[in-house]
C-alpha positions as CSV (number, residue, x, y, z in Angstrom):
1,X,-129.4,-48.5,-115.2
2,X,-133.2,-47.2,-116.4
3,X,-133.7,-50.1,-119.1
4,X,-129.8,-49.2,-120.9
5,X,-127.5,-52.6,-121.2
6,X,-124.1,-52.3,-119.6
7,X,-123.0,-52.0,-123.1
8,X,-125.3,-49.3,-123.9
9,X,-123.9,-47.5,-120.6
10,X,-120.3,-47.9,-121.3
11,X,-120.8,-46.4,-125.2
12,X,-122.5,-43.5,-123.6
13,X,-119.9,-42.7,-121.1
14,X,-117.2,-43.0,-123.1
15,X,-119.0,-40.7,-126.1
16,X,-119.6,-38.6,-123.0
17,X,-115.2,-38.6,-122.3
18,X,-114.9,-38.1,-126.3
19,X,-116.9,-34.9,-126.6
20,X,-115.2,-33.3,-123.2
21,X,-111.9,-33.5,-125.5
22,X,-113.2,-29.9,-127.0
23,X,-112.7,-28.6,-123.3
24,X,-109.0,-28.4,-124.7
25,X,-110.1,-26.1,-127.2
26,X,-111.3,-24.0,-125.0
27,X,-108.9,-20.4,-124.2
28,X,-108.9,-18.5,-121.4
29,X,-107.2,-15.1,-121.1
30,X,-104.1,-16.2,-118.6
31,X,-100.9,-17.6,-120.6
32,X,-98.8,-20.1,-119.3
33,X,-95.9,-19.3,-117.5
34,X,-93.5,-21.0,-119.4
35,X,-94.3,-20.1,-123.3
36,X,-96.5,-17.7,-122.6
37,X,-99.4,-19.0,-125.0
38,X,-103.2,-18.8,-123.8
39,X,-104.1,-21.4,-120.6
40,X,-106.8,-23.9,-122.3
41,X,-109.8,-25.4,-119.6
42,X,-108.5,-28.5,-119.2
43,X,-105.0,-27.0,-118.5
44,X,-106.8,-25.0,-116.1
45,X,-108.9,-28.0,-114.2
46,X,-105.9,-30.2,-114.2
47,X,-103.5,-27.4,-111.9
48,X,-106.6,-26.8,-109.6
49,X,-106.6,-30.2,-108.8
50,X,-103.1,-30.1,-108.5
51,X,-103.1,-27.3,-106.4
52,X,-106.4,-28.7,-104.2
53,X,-104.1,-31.6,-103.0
54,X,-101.3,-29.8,-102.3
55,X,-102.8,-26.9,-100.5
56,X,-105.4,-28.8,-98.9
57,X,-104.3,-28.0,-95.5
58,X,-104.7,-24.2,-96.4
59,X,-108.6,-24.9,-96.2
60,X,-111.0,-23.0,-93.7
61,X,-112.3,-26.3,-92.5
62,X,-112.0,-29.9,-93.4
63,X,-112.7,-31.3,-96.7
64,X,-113.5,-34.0,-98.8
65,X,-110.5,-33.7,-101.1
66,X,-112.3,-36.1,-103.6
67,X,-115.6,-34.0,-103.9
68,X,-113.4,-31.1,-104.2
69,X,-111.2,-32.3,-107.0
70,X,-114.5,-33.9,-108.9
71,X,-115.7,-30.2,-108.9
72,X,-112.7,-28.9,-110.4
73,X,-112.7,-31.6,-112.9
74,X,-116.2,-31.1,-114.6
75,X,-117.2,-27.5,-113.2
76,X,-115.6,-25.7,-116.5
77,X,-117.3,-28.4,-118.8
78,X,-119.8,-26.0,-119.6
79,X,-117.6,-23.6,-121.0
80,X,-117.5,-26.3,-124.1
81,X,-121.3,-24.7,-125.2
82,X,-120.9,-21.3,-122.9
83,X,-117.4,-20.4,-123.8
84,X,-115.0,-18.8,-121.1
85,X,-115.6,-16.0,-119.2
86,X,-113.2,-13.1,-118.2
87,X,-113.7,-12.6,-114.6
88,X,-113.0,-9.0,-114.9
89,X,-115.7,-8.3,-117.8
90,X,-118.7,-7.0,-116.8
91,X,-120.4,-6.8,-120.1
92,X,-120.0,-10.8,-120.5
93,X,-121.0,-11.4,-116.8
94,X,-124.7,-10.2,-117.8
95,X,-126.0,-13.4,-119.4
96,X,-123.1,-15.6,-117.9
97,X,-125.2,-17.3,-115.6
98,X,-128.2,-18.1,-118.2
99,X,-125.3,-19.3,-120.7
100,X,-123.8,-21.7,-118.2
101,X,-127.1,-23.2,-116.9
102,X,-128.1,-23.9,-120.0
103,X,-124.9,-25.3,-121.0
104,X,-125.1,-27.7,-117.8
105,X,-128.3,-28.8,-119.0
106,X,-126.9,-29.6,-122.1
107,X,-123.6,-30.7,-121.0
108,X,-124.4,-33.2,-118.1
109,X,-127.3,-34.9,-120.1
110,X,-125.3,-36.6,-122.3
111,X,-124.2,-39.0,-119.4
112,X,-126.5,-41.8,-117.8
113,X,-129.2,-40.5,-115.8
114,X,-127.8,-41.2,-112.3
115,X,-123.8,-40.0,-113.6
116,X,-125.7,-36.9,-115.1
117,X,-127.8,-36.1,-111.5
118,X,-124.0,-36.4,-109.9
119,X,-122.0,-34.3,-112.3
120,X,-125.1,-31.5,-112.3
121,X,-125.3,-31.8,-108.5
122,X,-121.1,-31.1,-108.2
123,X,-121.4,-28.0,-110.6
124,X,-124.3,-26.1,-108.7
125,X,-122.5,-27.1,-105.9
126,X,-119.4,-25.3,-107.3
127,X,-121.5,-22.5,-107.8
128,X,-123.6,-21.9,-104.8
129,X,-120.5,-21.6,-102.6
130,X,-122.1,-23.1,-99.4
131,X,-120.4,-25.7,-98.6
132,X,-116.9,-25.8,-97.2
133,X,-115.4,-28.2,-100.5
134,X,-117.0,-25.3,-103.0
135,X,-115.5,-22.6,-100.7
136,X,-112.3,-24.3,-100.7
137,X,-112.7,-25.4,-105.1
138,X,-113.7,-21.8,-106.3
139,X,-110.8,-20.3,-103.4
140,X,-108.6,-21.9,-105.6
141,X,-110.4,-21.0,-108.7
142,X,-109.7,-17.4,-108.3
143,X,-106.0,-17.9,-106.8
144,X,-104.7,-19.9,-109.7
145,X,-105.2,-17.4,-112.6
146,X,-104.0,-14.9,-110.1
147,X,-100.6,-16.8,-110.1
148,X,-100.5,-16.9,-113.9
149,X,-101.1,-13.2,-114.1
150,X,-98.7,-12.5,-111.6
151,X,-96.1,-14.7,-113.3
152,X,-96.4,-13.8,-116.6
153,X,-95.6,-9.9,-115.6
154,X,-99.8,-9.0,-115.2
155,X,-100.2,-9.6,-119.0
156,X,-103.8,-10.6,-118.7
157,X,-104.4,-7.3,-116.4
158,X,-102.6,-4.8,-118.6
159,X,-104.3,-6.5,-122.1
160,X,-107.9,-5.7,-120.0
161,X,-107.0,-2.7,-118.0
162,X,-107.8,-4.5,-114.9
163,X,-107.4,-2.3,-111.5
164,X,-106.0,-3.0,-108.6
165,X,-109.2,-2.4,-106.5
166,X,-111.3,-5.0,-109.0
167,X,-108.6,-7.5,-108.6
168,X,-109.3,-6.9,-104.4
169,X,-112.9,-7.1,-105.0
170,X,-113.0,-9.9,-107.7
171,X,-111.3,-12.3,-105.4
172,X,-112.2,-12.1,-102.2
173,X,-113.8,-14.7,-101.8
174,X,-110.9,-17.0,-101.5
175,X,-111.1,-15.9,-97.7
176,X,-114.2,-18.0,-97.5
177,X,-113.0,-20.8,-98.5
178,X,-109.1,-20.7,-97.5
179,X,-108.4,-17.5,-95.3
180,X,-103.9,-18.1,-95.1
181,X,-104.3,-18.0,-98.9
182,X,-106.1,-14.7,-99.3
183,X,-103.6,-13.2,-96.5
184,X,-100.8,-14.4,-99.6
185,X,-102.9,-13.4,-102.5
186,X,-103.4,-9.8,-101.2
187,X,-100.1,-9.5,-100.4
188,X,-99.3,-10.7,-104.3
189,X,-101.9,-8.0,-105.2
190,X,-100.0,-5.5,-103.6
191,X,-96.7,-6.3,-104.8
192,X,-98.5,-6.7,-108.7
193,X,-99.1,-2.8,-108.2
194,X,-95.8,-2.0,-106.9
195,X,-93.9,-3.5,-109.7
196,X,-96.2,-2.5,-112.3
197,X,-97.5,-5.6,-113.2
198,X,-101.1,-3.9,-112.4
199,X,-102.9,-0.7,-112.8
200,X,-103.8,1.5,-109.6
């Protein structure tokens, strides 16, 4: 435990837990379906985990369900510091990536060295994409504000004047990680147009 008491260990972890609370505080642009106020983070991180154990066998390949629900449970932590960013903003995907590093760095050190290597290692994991349990984590990343938008008639899209063609292209990824799940989301896509719910 690098010269720290158990004691010493536990107090930093649980500051660690008290400080994530702020991830509630955190807004994204989707609203819920049922009140239709703004999705926070941790509402976010808590239906992806939902949904990575009930779609598991959507996957490309097999996973480790528990890797891939640790990733969904700390990879938006750095949106505490970085704040959350719209996937369709182009402006605010310039400095997104120096934002979030440096947020990781600040994020994951408040843990015990050996928790902090762990949590770090999950998130670049998340965001490298290489291995089939971040395939399958960010596939469900992208499909579950989808959902919202699609269920809370496109709101998100028509606030942003999101396209059709950068909802294609801003999601296609989930292919690489769960291929029958992209087949639906397109298809989703596609009816979002048709019923006005999204711009041509």
């Amino acid at each position: 435990m690098n010269g720290t008491t158990a004691s010493e260990r536990l107090t930093q972890q649980l500051d660690f837990l008290v400080q994530m609370d702020a991830l509630k505080q955190v807004f994204r642009q989707t609203l819920l379906i049922g009140d239709r106020r703004p999705e926070n983070d941790a509402e976010h991180s808590w239906h992806l985990a939902l949904m990575a154990i009930i779609l598991r066998e959507h996957a490309a390949s097999e996973v480790d369900i528990t890797r891939v629900l640790s990733m969904h449970l700390v990879h938006d932590l750095v949106e505490i510091h970085a704040g959350d960013t719209f996937a369709y903003d182009e402006a605010a995907h310039d400095d997104k990536e120096e934002r979030e590093q440096a947020a990781a760095d600040r994020i994951y050190a408040l843990l015990p060295q050996d928790q902090a290597r762990e949590m770090r290692a999950l998130w670049d994991e998340f965001e490298e994409r290489v291995t089939a349990e971040s395939r399958y984590a960010a596939a469900l990343d992208r499909l579950q504000p989808l959902l919202l938008n699609y269920h809370t008639d496109g709101h998100a899209w028509k606030k942003h004047g999101v396209r059709h063609g950068q909802v294609i292209e801003g999601n296609a990824h989930i292919a690489e990680g769960a291929p029958s799940l992209w087949e639906y989301a397109r298809r989703l896509i596609d009816n979002a147009l048709t019923e006005g719910k999204l711009a041509h």
